[in-house]
LOVOLUM-695288 format. One record per residue: y, x, z of N, C-alpha, C in turn; residue in one letter. Coordinates in Angstrom, 2 decimals. Atoms other than C-alpha are relative to their C-alpha. Layout:
! residues N
<n_v Y n_u X n_w Z ca_v Y ca_u X ca_w Z c_v Y c_u X c_w Z residu A>
...
END
This chain:
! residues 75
<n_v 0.31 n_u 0.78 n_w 1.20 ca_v -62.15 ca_u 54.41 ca_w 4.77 c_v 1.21 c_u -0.86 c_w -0.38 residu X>
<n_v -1.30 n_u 0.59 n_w 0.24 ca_v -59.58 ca_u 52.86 ca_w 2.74 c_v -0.20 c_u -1.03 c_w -1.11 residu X>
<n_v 0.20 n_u 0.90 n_w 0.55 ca_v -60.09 ca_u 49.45 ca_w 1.33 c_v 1.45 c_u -0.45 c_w -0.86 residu X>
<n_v -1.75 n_u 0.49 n_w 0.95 ca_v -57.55 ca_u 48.37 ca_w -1.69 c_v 0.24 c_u -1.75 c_w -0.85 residu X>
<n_v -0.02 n_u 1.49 n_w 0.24 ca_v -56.66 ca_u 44.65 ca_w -2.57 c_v 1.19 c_u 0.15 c_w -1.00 residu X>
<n_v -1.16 n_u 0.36 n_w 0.82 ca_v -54.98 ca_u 43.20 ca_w -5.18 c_v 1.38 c_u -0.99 c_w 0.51 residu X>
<n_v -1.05 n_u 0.65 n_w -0.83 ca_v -51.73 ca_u 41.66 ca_w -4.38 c_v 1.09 c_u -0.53 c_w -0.64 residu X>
<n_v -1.06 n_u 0.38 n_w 0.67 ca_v -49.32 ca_u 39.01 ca_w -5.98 c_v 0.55 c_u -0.98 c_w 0.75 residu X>
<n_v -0.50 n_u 0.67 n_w -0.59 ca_v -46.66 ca_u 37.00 ca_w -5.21 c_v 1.67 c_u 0.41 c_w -0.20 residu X>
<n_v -1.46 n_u 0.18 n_w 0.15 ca_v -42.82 ca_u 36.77 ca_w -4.51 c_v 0.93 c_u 1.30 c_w 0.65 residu X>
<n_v -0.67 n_u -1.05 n_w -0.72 ca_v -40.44 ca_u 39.57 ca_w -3.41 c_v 0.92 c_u -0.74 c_w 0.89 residu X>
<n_v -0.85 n_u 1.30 n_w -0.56 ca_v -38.37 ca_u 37.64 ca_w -0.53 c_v 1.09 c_u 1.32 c_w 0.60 residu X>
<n_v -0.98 n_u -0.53 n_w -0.45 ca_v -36.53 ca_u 41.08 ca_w 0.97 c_v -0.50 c_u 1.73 c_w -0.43 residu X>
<n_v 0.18 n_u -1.35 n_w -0.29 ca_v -36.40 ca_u 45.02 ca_w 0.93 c_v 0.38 c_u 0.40 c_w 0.85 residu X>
<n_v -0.83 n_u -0.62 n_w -0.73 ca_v -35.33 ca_u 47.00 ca_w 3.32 c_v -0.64 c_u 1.86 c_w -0.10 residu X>
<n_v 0.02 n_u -1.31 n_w -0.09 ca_v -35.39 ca_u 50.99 ca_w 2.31 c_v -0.01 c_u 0.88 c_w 0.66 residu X>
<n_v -0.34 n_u -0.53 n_w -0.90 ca_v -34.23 ca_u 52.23 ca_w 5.00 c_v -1.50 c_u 0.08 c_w 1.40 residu X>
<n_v 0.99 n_u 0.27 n_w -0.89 ca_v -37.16 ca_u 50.85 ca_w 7.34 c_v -1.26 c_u 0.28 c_w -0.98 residu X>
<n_v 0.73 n_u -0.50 n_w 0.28 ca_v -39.59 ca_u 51.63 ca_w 4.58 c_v -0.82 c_u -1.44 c_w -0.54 residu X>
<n_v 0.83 n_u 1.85 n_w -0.46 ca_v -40.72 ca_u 47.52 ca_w 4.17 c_v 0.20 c_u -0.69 c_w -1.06 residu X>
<n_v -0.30 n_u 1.65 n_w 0.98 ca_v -41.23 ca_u 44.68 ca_w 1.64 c_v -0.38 c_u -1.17 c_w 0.96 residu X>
<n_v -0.11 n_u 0.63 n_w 0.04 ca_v -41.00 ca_u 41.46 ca_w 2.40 c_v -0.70 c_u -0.24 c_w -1.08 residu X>
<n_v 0.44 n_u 0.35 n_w 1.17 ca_v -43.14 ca_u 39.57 ca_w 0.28 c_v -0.88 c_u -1.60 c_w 0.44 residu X>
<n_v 0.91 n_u 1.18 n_w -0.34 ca_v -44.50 ca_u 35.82 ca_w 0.06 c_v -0.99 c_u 0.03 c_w -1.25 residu X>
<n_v 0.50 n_u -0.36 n_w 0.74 ca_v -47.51 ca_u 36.62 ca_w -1.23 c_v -1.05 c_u -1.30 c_w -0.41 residu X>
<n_v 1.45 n_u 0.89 n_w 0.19 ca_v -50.67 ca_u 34.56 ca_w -2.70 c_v -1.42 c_u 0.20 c_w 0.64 residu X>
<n_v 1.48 n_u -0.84 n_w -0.73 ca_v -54.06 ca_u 34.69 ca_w -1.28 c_v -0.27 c_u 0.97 c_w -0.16 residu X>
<n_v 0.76 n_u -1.35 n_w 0.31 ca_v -55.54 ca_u 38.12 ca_w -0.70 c_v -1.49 c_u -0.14 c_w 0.32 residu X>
<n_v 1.69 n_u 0.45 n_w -0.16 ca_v -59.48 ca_u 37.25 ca_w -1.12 c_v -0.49 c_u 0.82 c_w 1.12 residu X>
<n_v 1.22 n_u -0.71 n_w -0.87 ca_v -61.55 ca_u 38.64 ca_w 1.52 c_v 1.18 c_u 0.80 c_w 1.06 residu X>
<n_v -0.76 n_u -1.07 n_w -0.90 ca_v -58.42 ca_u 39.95 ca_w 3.93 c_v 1.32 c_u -1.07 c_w 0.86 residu X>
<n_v -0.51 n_u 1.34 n_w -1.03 ca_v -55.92 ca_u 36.67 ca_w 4.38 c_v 0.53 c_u -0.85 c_w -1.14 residu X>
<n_v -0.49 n_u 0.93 n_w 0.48 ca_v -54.16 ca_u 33.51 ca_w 3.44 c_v 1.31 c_u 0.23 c_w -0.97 residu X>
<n_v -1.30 n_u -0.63 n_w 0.66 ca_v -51.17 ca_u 33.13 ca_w 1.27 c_v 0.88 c_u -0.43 c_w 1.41 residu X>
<n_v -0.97 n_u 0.22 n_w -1.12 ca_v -48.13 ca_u 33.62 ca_w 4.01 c_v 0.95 c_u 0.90 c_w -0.75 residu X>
<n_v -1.40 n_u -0.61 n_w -0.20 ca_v -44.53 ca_u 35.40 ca_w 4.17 c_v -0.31 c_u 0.99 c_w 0.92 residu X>
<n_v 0.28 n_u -1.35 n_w -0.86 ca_v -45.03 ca_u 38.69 ca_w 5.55 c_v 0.68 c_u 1.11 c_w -0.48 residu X>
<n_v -0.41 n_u -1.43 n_w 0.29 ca_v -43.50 ca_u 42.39 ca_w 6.06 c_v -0.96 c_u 0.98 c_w -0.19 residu X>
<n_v 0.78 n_u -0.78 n_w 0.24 ca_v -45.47 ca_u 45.32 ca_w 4.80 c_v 0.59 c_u 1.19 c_w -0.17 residu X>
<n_v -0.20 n_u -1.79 n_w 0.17 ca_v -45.19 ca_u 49.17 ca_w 5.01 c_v -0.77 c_u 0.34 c_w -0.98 residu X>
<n_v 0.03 n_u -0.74 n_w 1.08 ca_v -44.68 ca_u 50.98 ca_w 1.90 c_v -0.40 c_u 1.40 c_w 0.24 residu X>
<n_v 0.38 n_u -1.80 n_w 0.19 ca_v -46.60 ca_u 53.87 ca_w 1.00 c_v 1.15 c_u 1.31 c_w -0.01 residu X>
<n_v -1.18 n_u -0.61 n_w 0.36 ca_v -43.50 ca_u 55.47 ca_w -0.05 c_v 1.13 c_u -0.57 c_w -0.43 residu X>
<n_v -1.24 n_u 0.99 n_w 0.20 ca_v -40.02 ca_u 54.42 ca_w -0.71 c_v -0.06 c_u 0.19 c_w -1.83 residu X>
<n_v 0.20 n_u 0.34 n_w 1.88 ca_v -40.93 ca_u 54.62 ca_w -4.92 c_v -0.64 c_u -1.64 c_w 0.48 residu X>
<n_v 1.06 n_u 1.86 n_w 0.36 ca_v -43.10 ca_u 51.36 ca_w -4.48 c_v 1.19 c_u -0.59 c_w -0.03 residu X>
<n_v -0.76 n_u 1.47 n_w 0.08 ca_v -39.79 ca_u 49.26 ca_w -4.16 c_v 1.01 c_u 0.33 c_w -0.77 residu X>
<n_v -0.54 n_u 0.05 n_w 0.71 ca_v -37.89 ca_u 50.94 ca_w -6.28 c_v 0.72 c_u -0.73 c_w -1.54 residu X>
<n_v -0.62 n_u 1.04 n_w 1.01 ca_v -37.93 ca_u 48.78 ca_w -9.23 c_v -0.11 c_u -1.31 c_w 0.04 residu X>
<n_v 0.20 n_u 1.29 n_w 0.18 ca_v -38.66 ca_u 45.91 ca_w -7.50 c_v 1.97 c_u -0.93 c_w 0.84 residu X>
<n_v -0.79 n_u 0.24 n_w -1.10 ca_v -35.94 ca_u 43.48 ca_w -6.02 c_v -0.03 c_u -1.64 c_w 0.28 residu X>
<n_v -0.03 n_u 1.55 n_w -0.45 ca_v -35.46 ca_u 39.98 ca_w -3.80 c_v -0.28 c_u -0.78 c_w -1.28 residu X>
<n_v -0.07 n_u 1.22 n_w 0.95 ca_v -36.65 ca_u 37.15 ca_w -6.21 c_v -0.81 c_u 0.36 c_w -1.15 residu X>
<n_v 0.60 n_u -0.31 n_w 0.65 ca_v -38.91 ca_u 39.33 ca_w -8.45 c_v -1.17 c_u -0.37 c_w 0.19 residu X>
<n_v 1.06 n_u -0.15 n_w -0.08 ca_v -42.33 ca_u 38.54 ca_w -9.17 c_v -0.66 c_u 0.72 c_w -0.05 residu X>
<n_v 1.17 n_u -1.19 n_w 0.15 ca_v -45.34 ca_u 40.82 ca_w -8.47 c_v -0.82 c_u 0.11 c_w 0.07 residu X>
<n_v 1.54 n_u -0.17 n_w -0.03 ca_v -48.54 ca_u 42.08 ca_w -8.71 c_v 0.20 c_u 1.76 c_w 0.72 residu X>
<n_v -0.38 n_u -1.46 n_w -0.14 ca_v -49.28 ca_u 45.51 ca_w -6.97 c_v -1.66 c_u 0.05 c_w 1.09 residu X>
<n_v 0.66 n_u -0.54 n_w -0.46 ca_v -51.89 ca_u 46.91 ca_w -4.44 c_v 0.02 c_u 0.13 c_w 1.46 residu X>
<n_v -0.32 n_u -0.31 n_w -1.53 ca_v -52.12 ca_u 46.65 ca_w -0.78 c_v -1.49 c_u 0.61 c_w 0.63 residu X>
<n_v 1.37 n_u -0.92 n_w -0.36 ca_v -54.46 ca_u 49.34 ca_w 0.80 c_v 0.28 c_u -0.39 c_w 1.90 residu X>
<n_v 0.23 n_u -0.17 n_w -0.95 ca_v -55.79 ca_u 49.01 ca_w 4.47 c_v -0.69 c_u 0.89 c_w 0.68 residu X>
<n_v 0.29 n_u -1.34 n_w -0.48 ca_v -56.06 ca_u 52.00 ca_w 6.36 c_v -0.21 c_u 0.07 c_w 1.36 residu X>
<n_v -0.22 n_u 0.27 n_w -1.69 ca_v -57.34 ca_u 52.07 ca_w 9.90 c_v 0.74 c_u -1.47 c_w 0.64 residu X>
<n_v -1.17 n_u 1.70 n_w -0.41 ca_v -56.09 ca_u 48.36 ca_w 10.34 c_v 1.14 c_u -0.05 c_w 0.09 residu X>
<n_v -1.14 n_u 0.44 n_w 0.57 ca_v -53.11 ca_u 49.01 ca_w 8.64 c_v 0.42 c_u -0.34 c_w -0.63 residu X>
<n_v 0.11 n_u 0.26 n_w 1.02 ca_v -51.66 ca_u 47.47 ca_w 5.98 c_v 0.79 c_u 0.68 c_w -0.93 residu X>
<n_v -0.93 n_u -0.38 n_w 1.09 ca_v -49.74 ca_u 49.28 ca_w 2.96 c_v 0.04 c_u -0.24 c_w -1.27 residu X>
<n_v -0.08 n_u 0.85 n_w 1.09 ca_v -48.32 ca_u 48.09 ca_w 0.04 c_v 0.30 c_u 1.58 c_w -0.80 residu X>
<n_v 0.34 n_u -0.84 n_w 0.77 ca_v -49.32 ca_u 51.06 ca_w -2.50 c_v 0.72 c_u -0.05 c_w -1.26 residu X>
<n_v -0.40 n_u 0.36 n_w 1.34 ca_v -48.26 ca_u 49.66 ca_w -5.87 c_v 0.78 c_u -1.38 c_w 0.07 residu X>
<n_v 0.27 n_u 1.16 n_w 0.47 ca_v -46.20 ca_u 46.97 ca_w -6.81 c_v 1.18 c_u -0.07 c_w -1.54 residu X>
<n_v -0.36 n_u 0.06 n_w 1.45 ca_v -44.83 ca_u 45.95 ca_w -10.51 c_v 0.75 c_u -1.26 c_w 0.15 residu X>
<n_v -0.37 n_u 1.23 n_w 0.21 ca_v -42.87 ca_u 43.18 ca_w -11.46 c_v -1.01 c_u -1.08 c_w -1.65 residu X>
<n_v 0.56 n_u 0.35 n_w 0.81 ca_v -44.92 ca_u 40.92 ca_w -13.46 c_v 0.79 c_u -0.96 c_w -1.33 residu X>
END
């Protein structure tokens, strides 16, 4: 089962290579607090148009108690 949350907040790093955002995000209702956290990208498109210092909105799906960041946009 794959639960999907909405997800905004700050872009603080990328790293492509490892597959990862960085992101200080805002509350995610019903899953956690706002904090500074790394997240595994669905695919290396999700960070493509984003970069350090952008704002976003996007999609973080939890899969088997993992977390992945699915979508994200610059808002």
């Amino acid at each position: 089962e794959v639960k999907t949350y909405p997800v905004t907040g700050k872009v603080v790093a990328v790293d492509s290579a490892k597959g990862t955002v960085t992101l200080d995000h805002e509350d995610i209702p019903g899953l956690m607090q706002a904090m500074e956290m790394e997240f595994r990208t669905a695919s290396p498109s999700v960070v493509q148009s984003v970069a350090p210092g952008d704002t976003v909105a996007g999609k973080l799906e939890v899969r088997s108690g993992e977390t992945v960041i699915s979508e994200l946009k610059q808002r």
